[in-house]
N, C-alpha and C positions, 0 to 999 in steps of 0.2 A: 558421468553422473546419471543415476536411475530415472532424476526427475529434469524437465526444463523447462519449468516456470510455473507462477501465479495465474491460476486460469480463471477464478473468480469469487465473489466474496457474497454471504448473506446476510442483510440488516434486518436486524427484528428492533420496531421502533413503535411507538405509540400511535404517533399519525403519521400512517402513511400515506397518504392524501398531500402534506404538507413536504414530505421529506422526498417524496417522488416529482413532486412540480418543482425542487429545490436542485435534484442531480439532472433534470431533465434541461432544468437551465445554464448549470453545470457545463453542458456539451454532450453529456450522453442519451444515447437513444432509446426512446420507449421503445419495445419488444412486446407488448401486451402482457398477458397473464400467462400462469403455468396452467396446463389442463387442470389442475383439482380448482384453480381460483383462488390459490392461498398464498403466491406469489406475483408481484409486479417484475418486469424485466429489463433491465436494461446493455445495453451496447456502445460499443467504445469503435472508433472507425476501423480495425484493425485485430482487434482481438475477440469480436465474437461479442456473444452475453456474456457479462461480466459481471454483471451485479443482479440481487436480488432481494427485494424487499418485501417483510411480512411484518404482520401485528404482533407486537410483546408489549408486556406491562413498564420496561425499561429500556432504554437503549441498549441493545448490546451485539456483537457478534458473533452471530450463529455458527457460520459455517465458512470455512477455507477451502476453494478450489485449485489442485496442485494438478500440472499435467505429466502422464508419464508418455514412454514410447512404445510401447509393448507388454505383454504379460509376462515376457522375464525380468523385467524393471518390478512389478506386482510381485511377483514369485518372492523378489533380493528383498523387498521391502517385508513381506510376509514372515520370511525366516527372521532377519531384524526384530519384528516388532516381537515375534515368539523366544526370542533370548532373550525380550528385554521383558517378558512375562504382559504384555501390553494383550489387550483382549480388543479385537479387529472381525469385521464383519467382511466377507469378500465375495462376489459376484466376477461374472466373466471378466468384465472390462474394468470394476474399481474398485478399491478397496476403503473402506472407511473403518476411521479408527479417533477415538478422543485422547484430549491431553486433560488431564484431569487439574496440573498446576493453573492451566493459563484457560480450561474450560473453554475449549475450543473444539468443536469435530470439524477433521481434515477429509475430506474426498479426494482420494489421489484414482483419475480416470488416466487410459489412453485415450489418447488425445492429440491431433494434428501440433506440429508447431506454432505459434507465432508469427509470421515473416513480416516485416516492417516493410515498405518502400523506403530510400531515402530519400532525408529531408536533404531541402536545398541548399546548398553551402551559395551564403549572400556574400559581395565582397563587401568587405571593409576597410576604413581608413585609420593607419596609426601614425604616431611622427615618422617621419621620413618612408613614409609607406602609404602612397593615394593609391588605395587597389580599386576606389569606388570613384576615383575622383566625375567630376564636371554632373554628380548627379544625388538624386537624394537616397538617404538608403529605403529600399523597396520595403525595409519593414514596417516606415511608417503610412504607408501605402496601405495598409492591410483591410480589408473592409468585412471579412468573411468572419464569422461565427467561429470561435475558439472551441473545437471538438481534440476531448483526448485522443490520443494517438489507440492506448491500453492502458491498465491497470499496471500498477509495479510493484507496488509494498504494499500490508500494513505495516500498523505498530500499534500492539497488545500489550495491557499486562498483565503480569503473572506473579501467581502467590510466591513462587519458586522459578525463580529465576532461572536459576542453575538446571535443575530437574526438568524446566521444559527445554532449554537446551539440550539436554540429554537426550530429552525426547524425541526432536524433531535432528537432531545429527547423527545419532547414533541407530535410532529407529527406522526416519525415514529415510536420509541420506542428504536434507540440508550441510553445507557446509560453512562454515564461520571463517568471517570477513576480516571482522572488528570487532573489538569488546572496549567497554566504558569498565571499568571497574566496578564490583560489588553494584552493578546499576543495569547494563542493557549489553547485550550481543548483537552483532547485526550479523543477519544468517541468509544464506542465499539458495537458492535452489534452479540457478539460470546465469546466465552471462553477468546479468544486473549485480551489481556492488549488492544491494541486498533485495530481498522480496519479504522477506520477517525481519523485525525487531523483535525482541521480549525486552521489556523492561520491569525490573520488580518494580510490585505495586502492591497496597493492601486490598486490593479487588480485580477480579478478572475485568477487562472494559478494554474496548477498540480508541486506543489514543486518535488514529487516523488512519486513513487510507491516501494513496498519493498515485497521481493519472499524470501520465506522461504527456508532454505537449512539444512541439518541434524546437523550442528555442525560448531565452527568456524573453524575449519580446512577446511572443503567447501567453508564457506567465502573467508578465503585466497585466497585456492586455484580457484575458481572463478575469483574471481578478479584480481588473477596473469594473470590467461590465457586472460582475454577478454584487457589487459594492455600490454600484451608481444611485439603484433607489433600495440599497441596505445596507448603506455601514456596521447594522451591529453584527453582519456576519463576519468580519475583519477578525483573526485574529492574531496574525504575526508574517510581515513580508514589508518589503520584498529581499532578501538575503542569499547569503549561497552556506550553506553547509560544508564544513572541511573533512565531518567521515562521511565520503560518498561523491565531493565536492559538486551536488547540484544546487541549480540556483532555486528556491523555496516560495511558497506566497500562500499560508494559512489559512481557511475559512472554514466557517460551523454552520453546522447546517441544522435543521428547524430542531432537531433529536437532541444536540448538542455533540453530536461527532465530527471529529472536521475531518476534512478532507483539504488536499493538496495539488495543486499544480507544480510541475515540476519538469525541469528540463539538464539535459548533459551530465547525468548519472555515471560515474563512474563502471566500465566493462571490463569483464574479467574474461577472456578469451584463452588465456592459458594460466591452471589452477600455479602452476610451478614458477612461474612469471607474479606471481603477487604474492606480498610476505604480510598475512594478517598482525593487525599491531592494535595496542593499545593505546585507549588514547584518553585522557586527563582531563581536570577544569573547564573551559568556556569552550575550548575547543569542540568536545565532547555532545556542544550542542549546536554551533554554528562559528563561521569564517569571519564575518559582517553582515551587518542588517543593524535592524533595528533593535533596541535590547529586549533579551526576552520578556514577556510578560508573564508574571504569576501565573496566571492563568493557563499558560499552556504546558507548562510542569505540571501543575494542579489543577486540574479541568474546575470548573464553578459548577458542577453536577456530582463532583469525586463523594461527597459528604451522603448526597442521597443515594449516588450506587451503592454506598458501603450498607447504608441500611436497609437498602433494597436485598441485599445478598444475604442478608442474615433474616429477612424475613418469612413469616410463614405463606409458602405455597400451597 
């Protein structure tokens, strides 16, 4: 694979004042400003700066950080994008290019890897199996401040479904996991079960973004803490997802984009070892949890993005 991985993402939001004291509580770390002053910055324990926020009149997402390894990784994606008649802007180390369905510009840089420590594998107890016995489990123990690991997915929509599909598989060198029918693909570009979604939509918009944490016990407890003096940021957890099979926990943030806590993603270590499949009904959106809420199909902002997109500039 040309690409390996999600290297960071850019929010253009109304208040950013509100929605930077919101990820900052989040778990991730302030980083200051960009040198022009037209970005805030932030950091994930593990993956660098990750996030980036600036002023728009709307919520939306500006910009996808993709990491490559080299400028032959550049070069393979350049020819791609030139059969695909795709018009791309390229410099020594990155290349950037829009998708016009899902109105997203992609930064694909080289770029170091990823490398994770691993988490701590806790024992545990099941019937006829005391791995933890005479003690309590150490996760309830926990006292420390819930910091994502890194960034892993969005999930976008797009006018054309299908076509930014096209886009980012055949262009870039994403490859497809899983598909919902006539609804969403989930597309990867790293080990991770997925790092894109597209799902059709009648407007371009950042469904979410989702921040890796060691274990669902982080979820929780994440999501307890950033809910304790804000319930109305709650909007769908605690659960686990069957495409991807991780455990979930939903929140919105001041903008109305949510973001995710998320742990035990689904790895894909050998592309020939995994047989992408289609997958139907309730499935298509979670395992168990709690029942979905309208709301998180149909964001309670979807009405004003639409007229926001049709608006005059």
């Amino acid at each position: 694979m040309s690409l390996h991985g999600l290297t960071s993402i850019t929010l253009g939001v109304p208040d950013v004042e509100a929605v930077c004291g919101y990820y900052e509580e989040f778990g991730l770390r302030p980083l200051g400003r960009s040198p022009d002053g037209q970005l805030r910055r932030f950091g994930t324990l593990e993956g660098g700066e990750q996030l980036a926020v600036t002023e728009a009149p709307q919520r939306r997402l500006l910009e996808i950080g993709v990491g490559a390894d080299d400028r032959d990784d550049l070069d393979r994606i350049a020819a791609n994008l030139t059969r695909l008649g795709a018009e791309f802007g390229r410099g020594g180390e990155e290349l950037v290019v829009h998708d016009p369905h899902s109105a997203l510009r992609v930064s694909i840089k080289i770029a170091p890897r990823i490398v994770e420590s691993p988490a701590r594998q806790e024992p545990t107890n099941g019937p006829g199996r005391p791995d933890r016995a005479n003690g309590r489990a150490p996760a309830i123990e926990r006292t420390n401040r819930v910091r994502p690991r890194r960034l892993g997915h969005v999930v976008v929509g797009s006018l054309d479904q299908e076509a930014s599909q096209e886009f980012f598989t055949r262009g870039l060198g994403f490859k497809v996991t899983d598909r919902v029918p006539s609804l969403a693909s989930f597309l990867r570009c790293s080990t991770d079960h997925h790092n894109l979604l597209l799902q059709r939509a009648p407007v371009n918009f950042l469904h979410h973004s989702a921040w890796e944490v060691d274990d669902v016990d982080e979820v929780g407890r994440g999501a307890t803490a950033m809910l304790e003096e804000h319930p109305e940021r709650h909007v769908w957890g605690l659960g686990r997802h069957h495409i991807g099979s991780n455990f979930f926990w939903y929140l919105k943030d001041p903008a109305g984009n949510f973001s995710e806590y998320y742990a035990d993603l689904d790895c894909i270590l050998e592309d020939q070892l995994w047989n992408p499949s289609v997958v139907e009904g309730a499935r298509g959106i979670y395992n168990w949890g709690p029942p979905v809420p309208p709301s998180f199909i149909n964001p309670d902002d979807l009405a004003a993005l639409m007229t926001g997109a049709h608006a005059p500039r």
